[in-house]
Every structure is written in C-alpha cells, then in structure tokens.
N, C-alpha and C positions, 0 to 999 in steps of 0.2 A: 554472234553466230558461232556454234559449233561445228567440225565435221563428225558426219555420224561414220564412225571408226568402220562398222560393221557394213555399210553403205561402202566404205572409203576402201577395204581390201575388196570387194567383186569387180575392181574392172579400174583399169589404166585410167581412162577421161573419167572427166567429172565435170558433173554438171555445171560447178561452181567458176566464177571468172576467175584470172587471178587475184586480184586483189579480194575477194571473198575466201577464197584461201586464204591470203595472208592475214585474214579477220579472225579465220574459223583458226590459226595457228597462233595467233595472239593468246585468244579467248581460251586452246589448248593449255594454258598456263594456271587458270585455275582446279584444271581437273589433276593436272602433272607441272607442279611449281617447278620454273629450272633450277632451281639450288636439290629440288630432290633428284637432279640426275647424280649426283656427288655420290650418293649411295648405294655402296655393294655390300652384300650377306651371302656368304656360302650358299647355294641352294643345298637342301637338306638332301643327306646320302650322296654327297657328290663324290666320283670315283675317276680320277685323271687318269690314273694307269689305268684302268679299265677301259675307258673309251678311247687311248692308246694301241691297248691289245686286241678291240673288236675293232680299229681300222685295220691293223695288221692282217687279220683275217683273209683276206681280199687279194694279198698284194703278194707280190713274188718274194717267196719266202727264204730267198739263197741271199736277199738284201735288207732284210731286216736288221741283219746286224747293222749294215753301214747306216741305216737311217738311225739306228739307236747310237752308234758313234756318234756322227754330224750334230745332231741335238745334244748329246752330251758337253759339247764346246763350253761353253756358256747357258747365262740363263737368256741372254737375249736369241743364241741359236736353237734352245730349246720353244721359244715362244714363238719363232716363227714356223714352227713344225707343228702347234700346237692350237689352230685356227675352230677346231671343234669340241677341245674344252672349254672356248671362250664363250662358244656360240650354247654350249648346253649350259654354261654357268648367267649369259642372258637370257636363256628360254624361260625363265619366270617374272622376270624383269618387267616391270612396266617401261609402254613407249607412248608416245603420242600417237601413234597409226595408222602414221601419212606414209608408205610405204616410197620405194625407191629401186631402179636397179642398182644393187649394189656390189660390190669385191666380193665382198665375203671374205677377204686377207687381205684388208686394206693395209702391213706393217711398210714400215720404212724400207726396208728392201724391194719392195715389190712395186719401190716407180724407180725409172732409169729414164734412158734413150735412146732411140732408136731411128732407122731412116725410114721418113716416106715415101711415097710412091716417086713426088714428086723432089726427092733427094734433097728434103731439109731436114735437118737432124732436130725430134721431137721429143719431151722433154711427158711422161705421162704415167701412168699406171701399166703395170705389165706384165701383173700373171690376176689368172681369168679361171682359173679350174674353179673355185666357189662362189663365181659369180650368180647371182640371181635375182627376183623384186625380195626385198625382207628391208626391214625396219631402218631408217639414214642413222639410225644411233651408235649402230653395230660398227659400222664403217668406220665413225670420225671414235667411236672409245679404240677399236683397236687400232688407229695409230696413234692416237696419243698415250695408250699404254708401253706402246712399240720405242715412244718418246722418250716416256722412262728409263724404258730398262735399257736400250740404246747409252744414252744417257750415262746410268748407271755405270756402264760394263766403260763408258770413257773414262772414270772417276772424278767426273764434273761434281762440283757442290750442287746439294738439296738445291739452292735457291736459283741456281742457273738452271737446272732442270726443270723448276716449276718455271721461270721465267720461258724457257724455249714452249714446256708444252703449252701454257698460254697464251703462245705466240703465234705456235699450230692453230689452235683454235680461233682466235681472231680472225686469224686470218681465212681460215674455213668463212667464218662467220662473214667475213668481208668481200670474200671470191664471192660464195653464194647470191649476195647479195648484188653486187655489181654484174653476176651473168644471168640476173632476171634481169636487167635492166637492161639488154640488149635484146634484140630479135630474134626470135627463135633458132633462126638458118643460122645465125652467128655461133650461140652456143654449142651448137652440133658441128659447126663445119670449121671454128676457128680452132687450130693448134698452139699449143704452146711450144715455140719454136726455141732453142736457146740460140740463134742468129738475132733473133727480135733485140733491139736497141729500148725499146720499151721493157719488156722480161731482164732485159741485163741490168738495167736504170737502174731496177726496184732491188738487187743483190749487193752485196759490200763488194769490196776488189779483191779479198779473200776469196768469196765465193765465185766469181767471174773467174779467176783463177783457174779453181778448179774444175768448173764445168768446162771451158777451156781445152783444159788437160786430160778428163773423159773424151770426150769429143773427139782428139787428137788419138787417145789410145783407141778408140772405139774401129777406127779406120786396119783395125789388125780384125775384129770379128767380122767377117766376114767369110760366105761361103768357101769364095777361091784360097783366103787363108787357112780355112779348114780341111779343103782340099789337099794342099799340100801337105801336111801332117800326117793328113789319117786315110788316106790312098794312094794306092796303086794301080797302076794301071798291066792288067796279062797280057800274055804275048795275043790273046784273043782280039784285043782291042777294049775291053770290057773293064770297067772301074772295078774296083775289089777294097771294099774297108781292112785294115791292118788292124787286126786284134791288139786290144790295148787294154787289161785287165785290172782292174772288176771295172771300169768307166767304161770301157768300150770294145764290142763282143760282136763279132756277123752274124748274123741271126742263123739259125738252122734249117737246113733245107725246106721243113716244111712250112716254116713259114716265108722262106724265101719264093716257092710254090703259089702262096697266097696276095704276095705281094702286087702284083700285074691288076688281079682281078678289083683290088682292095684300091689301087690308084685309079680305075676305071671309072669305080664308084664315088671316091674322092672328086673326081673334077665332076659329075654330074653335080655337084652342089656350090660349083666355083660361080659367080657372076660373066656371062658369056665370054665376052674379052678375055679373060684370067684363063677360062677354059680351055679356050680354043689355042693359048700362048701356052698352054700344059699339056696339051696335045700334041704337041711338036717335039715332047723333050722323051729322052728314052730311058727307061730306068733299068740302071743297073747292078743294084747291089743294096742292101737290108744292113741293118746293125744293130742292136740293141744300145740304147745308150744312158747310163745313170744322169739323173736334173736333179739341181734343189737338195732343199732340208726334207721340209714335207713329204714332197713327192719322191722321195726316193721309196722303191717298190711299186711305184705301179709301172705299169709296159707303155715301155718309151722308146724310139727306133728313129732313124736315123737313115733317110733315102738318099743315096748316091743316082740323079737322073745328070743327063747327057744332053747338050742342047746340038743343031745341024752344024755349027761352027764347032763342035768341042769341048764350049763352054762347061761347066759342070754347075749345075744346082744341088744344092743342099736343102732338103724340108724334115720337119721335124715330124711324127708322129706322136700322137700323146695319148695316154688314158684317158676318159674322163668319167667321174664316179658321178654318182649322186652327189649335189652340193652338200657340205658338211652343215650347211645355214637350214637345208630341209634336213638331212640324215640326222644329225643332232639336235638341232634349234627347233626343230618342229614348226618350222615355218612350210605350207604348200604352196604350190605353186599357183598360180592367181594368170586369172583371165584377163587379156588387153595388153598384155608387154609380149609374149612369147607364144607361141604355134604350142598349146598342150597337146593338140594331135600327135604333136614328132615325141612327148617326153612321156612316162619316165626311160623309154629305152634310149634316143638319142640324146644320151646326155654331151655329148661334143657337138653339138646342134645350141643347147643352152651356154656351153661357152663361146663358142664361134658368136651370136646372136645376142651376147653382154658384150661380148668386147667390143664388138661393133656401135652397140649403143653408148659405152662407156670411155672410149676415145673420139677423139674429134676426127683422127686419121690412121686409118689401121691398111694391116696389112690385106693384100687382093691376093693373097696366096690361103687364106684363112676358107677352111672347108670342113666338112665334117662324117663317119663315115662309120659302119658298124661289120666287124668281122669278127667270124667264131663267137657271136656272143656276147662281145666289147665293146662298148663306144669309145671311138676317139674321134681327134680333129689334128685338121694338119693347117700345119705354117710354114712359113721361111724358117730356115736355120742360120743364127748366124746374119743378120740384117744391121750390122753394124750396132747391136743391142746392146748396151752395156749398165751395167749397176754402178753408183756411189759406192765406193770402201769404207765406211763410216766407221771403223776405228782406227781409219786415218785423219779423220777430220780435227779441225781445230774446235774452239769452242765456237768462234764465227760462224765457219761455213756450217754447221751440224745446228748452228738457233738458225740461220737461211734457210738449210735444208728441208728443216722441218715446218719454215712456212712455206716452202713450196711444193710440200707434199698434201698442208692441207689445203693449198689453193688448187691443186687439180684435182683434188678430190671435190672440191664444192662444186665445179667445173663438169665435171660428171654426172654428179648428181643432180646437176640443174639441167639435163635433160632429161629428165623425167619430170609427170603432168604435176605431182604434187607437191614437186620443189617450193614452189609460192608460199604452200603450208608451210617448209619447214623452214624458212627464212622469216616469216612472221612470228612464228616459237620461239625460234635463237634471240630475233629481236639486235640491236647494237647496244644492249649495255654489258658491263663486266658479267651478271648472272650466270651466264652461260659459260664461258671461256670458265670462267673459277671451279662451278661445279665440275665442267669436262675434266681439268686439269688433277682435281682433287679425285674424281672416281679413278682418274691411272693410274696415280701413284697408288690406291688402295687396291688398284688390280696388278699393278705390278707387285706389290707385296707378295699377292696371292700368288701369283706366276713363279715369283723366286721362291716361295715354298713350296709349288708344285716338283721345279728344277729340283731340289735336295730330294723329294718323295720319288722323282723320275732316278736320280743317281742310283737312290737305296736301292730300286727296286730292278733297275739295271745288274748292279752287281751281284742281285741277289736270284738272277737268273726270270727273272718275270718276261721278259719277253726273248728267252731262249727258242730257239726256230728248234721244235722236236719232230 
C-alpha cells in the first residue's frame, strides 16, 4: 500500500490507521529508495547572496551590518543564519510527502533548556520563527548538516564526524520509533526533563557533567537577573531600560505610545489563566533589543512590566515573517494543523501555534499579536533558557549532544498524524542513518562554499546598507 502524496498534503488526519501508515511508508521506498536520500545537486541558478540580500530587505537596516558580522564568525555561524538557502536549495528535492510540523531551523544551537511551568528544567527545541507543516526531511538534514560543520569548526577527524552524525540519525530513527509506541497523551505531554534518571542513564559522565553545569549557569538567566543590569528604577516610581548600545536601545516615544494598546491585545490571545495573571502586571518601559545570528534585524523589543509586589517581569517581543520553509521552499500552508483563517497576516500566531505543537511543555506566557502592520509574538524573557557552548565541548559530550538533539527532534515530530509514515520509511536498518550522514557532509561542503562566496561578497560591499 501506497500513500497517495497528493491525498496526503490536504489535510492533517488521514484516513489511514497507523500501522497502514507505516505500510504505505515502507512501500514509500520503492518510489524514493533511502540510499537516494545521500544525494544533493546544486539546483540550477542557485544564488545564496541573493536570497541573503532579498531577506535583508525587510529588516532594520541600521543592523544589517551586525548580522553580516555574527555570520561572518565561522562557517558553522554563518549556517545557522542561513535557514532559507537551505530550504530553497531542497525546494526541488524529492520527499516522501508524509508532511509534519516542523523547525524549519532544526541546527544544533537551536535546542537548549529551559524552565517549565512546573519548574523542571527541560531539555528541547527552541527557536520557532520558521516553524511550520513541510516535509520531516528538512528538519533531520539540517541538523545533521549542522553536525558537520559543528564538527568541523571542533577540528574533530572525518571519521568522528561521520561517526556522531550517524549517531544523530539513529537515534532520530530510534526516538521516533519508540514515541509511536507509546500513547498518544504521552508523546505530547511527556518532557524531556534533564532531572530524569532515566535521560541521565542514557549520557556518558562527560555529558552529565555538563548538562549539570548549564543547568547550574542557567539559574543567572533570569528575568530578576536581567533586571538588575538593564534597569532603573526614576524617582517616578517607574522602571526605565538603561541604553546599552547597539544590543540594547528604549524604544522611541512613539512606539513607546503603542505599547499599552499592543499588550492589550497580546493577552486577549493568552489562555485564560495566563491572562488574567497578565492583567495584574503594569508595564513600564519598551527597549529594542538585538537576538541571534539570523534574526538579527528584525523588531525585537523587550518589556519592562511590574507585578502588585514589585516583582518585575521581563517578555520578549518578536518579529515574525513569513516561514523561510514557504517564503523560499515553496512549501504552503496546508489544511488541518493551523487556523489559515489567522495566516498569511498572523504570522506570530503560526509560531506561538508550532511551538506549542512541538514541545511537550512550553511557555503560558506565549501569545501573539499585530501592530502597525507586523506580526509578532510574545514570551517570557529570560526563563532560565540557556544554550550548549559547542566549541566547548569535548569530542563525548558533542557525539551525546548530537544524539539528543536528534532524539527530541523525533520526539516532535511524532506528534504529528503522519509520523507512523515516516518511521516505516526510516525502517531500523543502517539505510537511512548512512544516506542522512552522507547528504550532510555533501551539504556541508556546499555551506562552506557558500561561507567563502558570503566573505567575498561581504567585503566587497554586497550587502552595504545604502
């Protein structure tokens, strides 16, 4: 039994049981054998700087430079800036068709951890601006490209590098696998906690180590820590962000004008509870404030609110564009995962609305909200978040890391209806894992050529802000 592809992208459920999935994803192998996942070709006329300088377009043009800095670093900083030459360089690609919600920048930086609700420190995916349904392929190449060049920039040998990224992949292959085989409520509602004794079991004592020691440093990110730092308090009684340049800027009156009406709106999209505990808090003060590699240049802002104790909350304000997975990939948006009524204009509606789907426990601060013309969405700032430093790592923790990036990512993915498919396609023999491993390092090739083309063309004034 086959799925019929065209059948399979209108709509979330499917008529199919699981296990008729995982038949019709089998039987997938004859139309798209998994050793031809291993293969990548230029798609023809491909133009990296160009689809560079038409995001720029968009974006606040006094920071372009800094994002062309940040990317300069390296070729691995430049690849995680670079989520939409990936996505237009698979837009020709064949898939299997079993679609999924996905990242859209699934790289190694982009899982960390963070505090839930219920103050257990969670271990997960954790940036969302190019989330959306489009193809599970996309996800698991770009982190195992992310493996590479990661990898690479360690100067780990060829053969430890193919060894981690097949490590990744396995164990993708193996998560997935194991969270069909639990109950649905599990998959959605279970975290991966790093307290868990089980989660710790499965790491070396290298790795235990240093999750650990994030863990431990993570207890500084925090609001009231950011507090201290970047406010003041006026003789009015009133918080006031402290200019701190070019990272962090008070926004200007008029949009400090806007801000009251724009948090208004914000909580009408919070989940009652959330709301009504957002309703209590008083806001006083606006920032601009530089995130990320990528996202540097779009409008990002930084709320100073007041709780009836004094307390202070920090929330983030975010852009959010069109996914780069539609803008570039030409992927649309599909019926039965997301509200199309709210899109294409509430695009911080389709992030708020993956994240959710894509964590097992997310933040109750997460809302979403349109001003002047913008979509964004808001979060906690500062929830004890913190990233892996991966060119600190050893060669251990960095082959750990990288299976327990692809085990939340299977994790993910397997709530969604056509998971079943795509665990039947992977299948448990080497097939898979070898081809994944092999198309990274042939798109990491292509990425560290891109980096040298991004240099030249830096210096040579191509993305000068006129």
């Amino acid at each position: 039994m086959t799925l019929d592809v065209a059948e399979a992208g209108e709509r979330a459920e499917s008529p199919l049981t699981a296990e008729e999935l995982r038949e019709a994803g089998r039987a997938a192998r004859a139309a798209l054998p998994r050793s031809d996942q291993a293969d990548y070709a230029p798609p023809p006329g491909r133009d990296p700087v160009g689809i560079l300088q038409a995001q720029h377009e968009n974006r606040l043009q006094n920071l372009i430079d800094l994002r062309v800095e940040r990317m300069s670093a390296n070729a691995f900083a430049f690849y995680r800036g670079t989520a939409a030459i990936q996505v237009a360089d698979l837009a020709g690609a064949p898939t299997t068709g079993a679609e999924v919600v996905i990242c859209g920048d699934a790289h190694l930086s982009n899982f960390g951890i963070y505090r839930s609700p219920e103050n257990a420190m969670v271990f997960d995916i954790n940036d969302f601006d190019e989330s959306t349904v489009g193809p599970w392929e996309w996800d698991v190449k770009r982190l195992l490209a992310s493996v590479v060049l990661a990898g690479r920039s360690l100067g780990l040998p060829a053969d430890r590098i193919r060894d981690t990224t097949e490590a990744g992949a396995a164990q993708y292959r193996t998560a997935l696998r194991r969270a069909l085989e639990a109950p649905l409520t599990t998959r959605y509602y279970s975290p991966a906690t790093v307290e868990s004794s089980r989660n710790r079991n499965a790491l070396s004592k290298d790795m235990v180590r240093l999750v650990d020691q994030v863990t431990k440093e993570s207890r500084k990110r925090t609001s009231e820590h950011v507090a201290r730092k970047t406010l003041e308090t006026g003789e009015d009684g009133v918080l006031r962000f402290v200019d701190s340049p070019p990272i962090l800027r008070r926004a200007e009156p008029e949009v400090q004008a806007l801000a009251q009406g724009a948090y208004e709106q914000y909580r009408s999209t919070l989940p009652p509870n959330t709301a009504l505990l957002a309703s209590q808090l008083r806001l006083d003060d606006v920032a601009r404030r530089v995130v990320g590699v990528g996202s540097v240049g779009t409008r990002c802002f930084i709320i100073a609110l007041r709780g009836p104790t004094g307390e202070v909350v920090l929330l983030q304000l975010k852009e959010a564009e069109a996914s780069v997975v539609e803008r570039f990939g030409g992927v649309a948006p599909l019926t039965g995962y997301l509200d199309l009524s709210l899109l294409p204009d509430e695009q911080g509606y389709r992030v708020v609305a993956c994240q959710r789907i894509l964590q097992a426990v997310s933040d109750p601060f997460l809302g979403f909200l349109r001003v002047e013309g913008f979509a964004f969405y808001m979060r906690q700032f500062r929830n004890r978040n913190a990233s892996f430093d991966i060119p600190s790592m050893n060669r251990t923790q960095f082959f750990d890391y990288a299976r327990m990036c692809g085990a939340v990512l299977a994790r993910a993915h397997a709530r969604s209806p056509k998971a079943p498919f795509v665990s039947g396609y992977v299948g448990s023999g080497p097939s898979f894992v070898r081809a994944l491993a092999e198309w990274a390092e042939r798109y990491a090739d292509q990425a560290e050529a891109d980096f040298a083309e991004f240099v030249v063309a830096a210096n040579d004034g191509a993305f000068a802000v006129t």
